[in-house]
C-alpha positions as CSV (number, residue, x, y, z in Angstrom):
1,X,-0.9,-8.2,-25.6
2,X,1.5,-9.8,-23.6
3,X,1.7,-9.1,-20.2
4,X,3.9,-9.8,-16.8
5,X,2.5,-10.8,-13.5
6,X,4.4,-10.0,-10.5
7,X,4.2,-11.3,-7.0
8,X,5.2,-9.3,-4.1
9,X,8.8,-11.2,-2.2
10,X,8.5,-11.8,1.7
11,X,6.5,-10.1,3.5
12,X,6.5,-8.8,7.5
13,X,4.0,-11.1,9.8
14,X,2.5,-9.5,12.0
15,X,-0.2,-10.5,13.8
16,X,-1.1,-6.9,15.3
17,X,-1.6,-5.6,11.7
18,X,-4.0,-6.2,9.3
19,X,-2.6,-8.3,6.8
20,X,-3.2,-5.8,3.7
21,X,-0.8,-3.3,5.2
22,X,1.7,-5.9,6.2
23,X,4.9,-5.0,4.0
24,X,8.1,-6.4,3.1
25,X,10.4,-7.8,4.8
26,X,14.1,-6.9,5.1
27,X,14.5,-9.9,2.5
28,X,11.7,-9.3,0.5
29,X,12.7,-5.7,0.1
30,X,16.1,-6.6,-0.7
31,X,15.0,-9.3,-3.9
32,X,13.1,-6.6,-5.1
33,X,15.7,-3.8,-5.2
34,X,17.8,-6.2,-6.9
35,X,15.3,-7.0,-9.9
36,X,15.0,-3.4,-10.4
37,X,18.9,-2.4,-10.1
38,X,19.2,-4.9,-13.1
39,X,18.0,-2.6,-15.3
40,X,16.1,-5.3,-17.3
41,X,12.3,-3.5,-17.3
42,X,12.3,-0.9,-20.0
43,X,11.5,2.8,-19.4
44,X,7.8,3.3,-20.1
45,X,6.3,0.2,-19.0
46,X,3.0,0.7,-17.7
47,X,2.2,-0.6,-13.6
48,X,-0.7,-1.4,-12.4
49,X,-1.0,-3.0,-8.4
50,X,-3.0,-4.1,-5.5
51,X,-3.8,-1.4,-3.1
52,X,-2.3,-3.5,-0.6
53,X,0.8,-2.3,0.9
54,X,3.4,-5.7,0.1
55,X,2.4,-5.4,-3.8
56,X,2.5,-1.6,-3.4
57,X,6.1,-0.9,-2.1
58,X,7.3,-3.5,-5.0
59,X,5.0,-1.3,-7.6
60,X,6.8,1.7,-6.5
61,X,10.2,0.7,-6.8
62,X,9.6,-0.6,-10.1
63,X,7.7,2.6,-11.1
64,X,10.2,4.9,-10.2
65,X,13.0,3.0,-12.4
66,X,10.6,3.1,-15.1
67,X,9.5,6.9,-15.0
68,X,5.6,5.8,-15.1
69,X,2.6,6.1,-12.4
70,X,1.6,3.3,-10.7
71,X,-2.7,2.7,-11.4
72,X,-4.2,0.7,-8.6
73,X,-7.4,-0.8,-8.1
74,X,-8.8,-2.6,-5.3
75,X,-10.3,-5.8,-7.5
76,X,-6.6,-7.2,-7.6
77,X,-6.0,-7.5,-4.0
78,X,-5.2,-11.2,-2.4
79,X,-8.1,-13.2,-1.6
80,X,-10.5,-11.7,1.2
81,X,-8.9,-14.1,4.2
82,X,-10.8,-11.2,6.6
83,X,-13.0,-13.8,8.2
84,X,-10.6,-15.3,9.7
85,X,-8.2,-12.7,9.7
86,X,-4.3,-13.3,11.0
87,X,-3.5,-17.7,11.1
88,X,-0.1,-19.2,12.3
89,X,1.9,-20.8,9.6
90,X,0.8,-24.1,10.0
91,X,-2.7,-23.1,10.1
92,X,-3.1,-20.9,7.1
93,X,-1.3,-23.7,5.0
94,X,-3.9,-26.0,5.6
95,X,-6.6,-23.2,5.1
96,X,-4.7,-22.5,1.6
97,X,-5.3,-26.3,0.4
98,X,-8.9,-26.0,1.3
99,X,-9.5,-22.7,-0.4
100,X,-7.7,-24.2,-3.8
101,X,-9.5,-27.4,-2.9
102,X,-12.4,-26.5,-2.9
103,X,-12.8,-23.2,-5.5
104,X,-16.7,-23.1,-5.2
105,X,-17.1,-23.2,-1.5
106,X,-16.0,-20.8,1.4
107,X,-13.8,-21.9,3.2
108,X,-14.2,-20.6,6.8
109,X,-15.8,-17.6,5.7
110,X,-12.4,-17.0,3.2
111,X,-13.9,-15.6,-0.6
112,X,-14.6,-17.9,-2.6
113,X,-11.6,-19.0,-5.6
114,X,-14.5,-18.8,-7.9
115,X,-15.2,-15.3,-7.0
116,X,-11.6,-14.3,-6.5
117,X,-10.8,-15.5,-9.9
118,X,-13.4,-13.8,-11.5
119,X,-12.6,-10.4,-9.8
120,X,-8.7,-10.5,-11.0
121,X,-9.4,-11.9,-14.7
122,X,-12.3,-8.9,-14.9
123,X,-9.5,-6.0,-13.2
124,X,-6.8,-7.2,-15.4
125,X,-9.1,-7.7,-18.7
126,X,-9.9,-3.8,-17.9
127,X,-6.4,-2.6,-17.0
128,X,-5.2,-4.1,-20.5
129,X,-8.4,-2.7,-22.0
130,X,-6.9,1.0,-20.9
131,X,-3.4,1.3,-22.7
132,X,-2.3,1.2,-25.9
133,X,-1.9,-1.4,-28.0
134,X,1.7,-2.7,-27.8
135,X,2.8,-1.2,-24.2
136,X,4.4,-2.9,-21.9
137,X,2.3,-4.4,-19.3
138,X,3.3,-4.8,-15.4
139,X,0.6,-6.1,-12.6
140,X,2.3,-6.6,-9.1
141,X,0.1,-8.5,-7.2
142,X,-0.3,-11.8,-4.7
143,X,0.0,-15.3,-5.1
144,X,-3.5,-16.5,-4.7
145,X,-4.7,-14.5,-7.0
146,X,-1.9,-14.1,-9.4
147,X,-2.5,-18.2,-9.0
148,X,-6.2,-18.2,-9.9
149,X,-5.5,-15.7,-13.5
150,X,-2.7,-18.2,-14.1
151,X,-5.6,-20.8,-14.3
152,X,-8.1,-19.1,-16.1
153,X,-5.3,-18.2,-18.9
154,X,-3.8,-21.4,-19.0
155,X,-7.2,-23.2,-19.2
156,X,-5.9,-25.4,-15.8
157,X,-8.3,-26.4,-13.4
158,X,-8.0,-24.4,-10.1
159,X,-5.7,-26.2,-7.9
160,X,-2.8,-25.6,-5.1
161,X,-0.5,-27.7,-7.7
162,X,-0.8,-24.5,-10.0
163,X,0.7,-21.9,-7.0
164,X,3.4,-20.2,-6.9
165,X,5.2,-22.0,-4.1
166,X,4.9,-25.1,-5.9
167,X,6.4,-24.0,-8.9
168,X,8.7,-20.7,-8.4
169,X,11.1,-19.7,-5.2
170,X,8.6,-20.3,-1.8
171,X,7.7,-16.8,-0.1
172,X,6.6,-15.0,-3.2
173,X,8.6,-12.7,-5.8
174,X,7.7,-14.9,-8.9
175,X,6.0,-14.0,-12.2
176,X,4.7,-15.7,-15.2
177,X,4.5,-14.3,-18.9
178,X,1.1,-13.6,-19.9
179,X,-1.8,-13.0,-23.2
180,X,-4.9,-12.8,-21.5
181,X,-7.1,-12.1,-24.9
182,X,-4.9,-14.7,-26.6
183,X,-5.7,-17.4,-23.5
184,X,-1.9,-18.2,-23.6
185,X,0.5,-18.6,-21.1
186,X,4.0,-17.7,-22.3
187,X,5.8,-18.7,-18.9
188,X,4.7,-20.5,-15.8
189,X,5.8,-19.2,-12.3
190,X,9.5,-18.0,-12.1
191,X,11.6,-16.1,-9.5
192,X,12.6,-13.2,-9.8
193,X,16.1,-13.3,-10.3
194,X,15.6,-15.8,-13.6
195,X,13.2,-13.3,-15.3
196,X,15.5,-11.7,-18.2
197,X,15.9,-9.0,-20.4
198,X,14.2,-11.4,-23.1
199,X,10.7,-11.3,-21.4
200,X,10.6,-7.6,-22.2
201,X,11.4,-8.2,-26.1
């Protein structure tokens, strides 16, 4: 079953809030009203999300132009950064290398990308497991994570080479074209605004 994986766009920093209910920023907000006002998701297709509040508000919009709940579970949230909690820029970057870097250790008290990787292959190998065969298949999510199942399905090592920054538009709104029980990658990270009508055939 072929799938789509979702990143949420820009987000809202802010160093007061915990960044699970950060959301999206004025930019971010605005990519993802115009993916949805393209009319290129069918009606129907099933959403799952993060509980996190950036993935959320992109899960909603898309929901509401399909005419389909959004499911949630917890297990696909970003990587647990709580340790450390809020980092400048500059800062975080650098943690980011070492937490792709170094998948079996943690980094600075960060989840591990072993354990992260686990958690989101095992929540999307059970959302897929829980609708019919042939639906339509929509996870919005983060681009650590989203990063790590790209691995796993591809058969790539971990590594920051593989993320989404790298490879798609920088500050998130990408998604790749997914068969998690085939182990096949139809896609690697694209923006937004290139996904077409065609990756919903």
């Amino acid at each position: 079953m072929r799938a789509l994986y979702l990143t949420h766009p820009q987000v809202r920093l802010d160093a007061a809030v915990p960044v699970p209910l950060w959301g999206l920023s004025e930019v971010g907000r605005a990519r993802a009203e115009a993916f949805v006002a393209r009319g290129i998701v069918p009606g129907g297709a099933v959403v799952f999300s993060s509980r996190e509040a950036k993935a959320l508000e992109l899960a909603e919009l898309i929901a509401t132009a399909t005419g389909t709940p959004i499911l949630t579970d917890h297990d696909m949230g970003e990587n647990d950064r709580s340790a450390t909690g809020f980092l400048p820029p500059a800062l975080f970057e650098d943690m980011a290398n070492r937490f792709f870097a170094h998948p079996q250790l943690s980094i600075e008290g960060w989840e591990r990308a072993i354990d992260a990787q686990r958690r989101i292959v095992s929540a999307v190998r059970t959302a897929l497991a829980s609708v019919p065969a042939g639906a339509l298949v929509i996870f919005c999510g983060h681009g650590a994570v989203g990063t790590l199942l790209k691995c796993h399905v591809g058969g790539r090592p971990i590594s920051r080479a593989e993320d989404q920054n790298n490879l798609g538009a920088p500050g998130g709104g990408n998604g790749f074209l997914f068969d998690l029980a085939a182990l096949q990658l139809h896609s690697d990270w694209t923006p937004m605004e290139a996904i077409g009508p065609d990756w919903f055939a």
